[in-house]
N, C-alpha and C positions, 0 to 999 in steps of 0.2 A: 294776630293778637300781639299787641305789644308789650315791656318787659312788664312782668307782675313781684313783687316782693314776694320776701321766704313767706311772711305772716299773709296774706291774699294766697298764697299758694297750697298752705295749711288747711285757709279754709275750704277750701275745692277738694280736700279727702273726703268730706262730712259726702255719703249717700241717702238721696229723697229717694227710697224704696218704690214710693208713687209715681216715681216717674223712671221707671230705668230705660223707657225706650232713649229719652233725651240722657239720661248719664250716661248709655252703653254708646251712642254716638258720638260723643262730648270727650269720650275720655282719649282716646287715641290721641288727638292734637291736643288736647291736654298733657297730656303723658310724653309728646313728642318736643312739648315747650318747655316742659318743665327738666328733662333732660338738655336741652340744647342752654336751660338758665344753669345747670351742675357740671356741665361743661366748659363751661364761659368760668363760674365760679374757681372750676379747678386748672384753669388756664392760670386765671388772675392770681391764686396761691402758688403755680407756677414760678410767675415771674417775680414776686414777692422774694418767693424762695432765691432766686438766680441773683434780685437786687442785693438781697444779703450777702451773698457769698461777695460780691463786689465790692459791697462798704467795707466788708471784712477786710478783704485783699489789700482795699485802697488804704484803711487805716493801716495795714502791717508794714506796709511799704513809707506809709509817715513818721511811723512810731523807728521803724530801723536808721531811715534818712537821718533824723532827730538823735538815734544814739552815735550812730555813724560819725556826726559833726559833735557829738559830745563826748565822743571815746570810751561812751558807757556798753557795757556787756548786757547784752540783752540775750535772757535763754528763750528758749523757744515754749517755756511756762509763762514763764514773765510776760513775754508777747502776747500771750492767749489771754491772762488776766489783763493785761492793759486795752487789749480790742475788746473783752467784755464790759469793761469800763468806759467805752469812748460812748458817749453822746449820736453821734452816729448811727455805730450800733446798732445803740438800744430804740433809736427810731426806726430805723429798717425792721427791726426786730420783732418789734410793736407790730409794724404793718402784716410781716410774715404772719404772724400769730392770728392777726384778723381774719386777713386772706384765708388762709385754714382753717380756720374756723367758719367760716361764712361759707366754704366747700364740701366741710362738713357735714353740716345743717342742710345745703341743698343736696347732697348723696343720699342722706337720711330720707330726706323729702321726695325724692326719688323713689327710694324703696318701697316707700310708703305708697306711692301710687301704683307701684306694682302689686301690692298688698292690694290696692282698691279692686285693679283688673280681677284678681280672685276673688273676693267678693262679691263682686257684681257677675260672676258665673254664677256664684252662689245663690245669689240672691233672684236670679235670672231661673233655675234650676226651682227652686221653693214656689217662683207664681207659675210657672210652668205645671207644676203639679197641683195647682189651686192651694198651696198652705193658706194663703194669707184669704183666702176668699170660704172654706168651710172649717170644721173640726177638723184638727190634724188626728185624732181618736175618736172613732166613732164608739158612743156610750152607749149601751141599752141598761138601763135604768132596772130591769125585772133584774137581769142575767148579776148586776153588783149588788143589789139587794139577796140575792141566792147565795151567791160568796159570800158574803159578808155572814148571813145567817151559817153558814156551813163552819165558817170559821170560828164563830163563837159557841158551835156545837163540840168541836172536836177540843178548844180552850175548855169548856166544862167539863166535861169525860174524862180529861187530862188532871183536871183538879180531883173530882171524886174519885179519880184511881192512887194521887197521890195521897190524897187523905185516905184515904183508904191502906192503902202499906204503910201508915205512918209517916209520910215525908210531908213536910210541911212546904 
C-alpha cells in the first residue's frame, strides 16, 4: 500500500457491519500503515523542531556578531526578542507548528483505529450471537397484554383508595 493522506485515512474508520470478515482482515495492515504514516509524521515534527533550534542559534550568533562590531549591549531579553522577530524565525517556526500539527492529527488518527479494532470485536461479538439476524427481545404478545392489564388494575385500586381517604 502506498502513502494515503490524513483525510483517505479518516475514511477507512467508517465499519461496513456487512462485511466484517473483509474489515477484521483489512484492518491489521491498515492499522500497521497508518502507524508507520504517525511515525514518519512524528519524525518530520522532529526535525522541524531540531531546524528551529538552529535558525534560532544561527540568528543569535548574527544578532551578537552585529552588536559586537556595533558596541551595542545586548541583554540576553533583548536577544530573545530580536530571534523572535527575525524573519527566519518565524519561518522555521511556521514549519514547526505544521509538522506538529500534521503529527497530531495522524496520533489522533491512530487512536482512532485502535478504537476501530474494539469495535469490530464488538461488533464481531453482536453477529456471533445472531443480534443483527433475530429479535434481540423475544416479545410474547398475550404475557404484555397481561402486564399491561395488571398495571392499570393496581393504577385503579390506587385511585378509589385515594379518593376514598380523601386524597385527591
Amino acid at each position: 500500500m502506498g502513502q494515503i493522506t490524513l483525510s483517505e485515512a479518516r475514511e477507512l474508520l467508517l465499519i461496513d457491519k456487512y462485511s466484517l470478515d473483509t474489515e477484521c482482515s483489512t484492518h491489521p495492515s491498515l492499522f500497521s500503515h497508518i502507524a508507520d504514516q504517525c511515525a514518519e509524521a512524528g519524525s518530520l515534527s522532529d526535525h522541524a523542531k531540531e531546524n528551529l533550534a538552529q535558525v534560532n542559534a544561527k540568528v543569535a550568533e548574527k544578532l551578537r556578531i552585529k552588536a559586537n562590531e556595533e558596541s551595542a549591549k545586548l541583554t540576553e531579553a533583548k536577544l530573545q526578542e530580536s530571534i523572535l522577530l527575525d524573519e527566519e524565525h518565524k519561518e522555521a517556526f511556521r514549519n514547526y507548528a505544521a509538522a506538529k500539527l500534521n503529527a497530531e492529527k495522524w496520533t489522533s488518527t491512530k487512536d482512532a483505529f485502535t478504537q476501530k479494532a474494539f469495535m469490530l470485536k464488538d461488533l464481531c461479538g453482536l453477529f456471533y450471537s445472531q443480534y443483527f439476524t433475530k429479535e434481540s427481545v423475544n416479545v410474547n404478545p398475550a404475557a404484555v397484554e397481561k402486564e399491561t392489564m395488571d398495571v392499570r388494575k393496581k393504577l385503579q385500586e390506587h385511585r378509589k383508595e385515594s379518593m376514598s381517604n380523601g386524597r385527591f
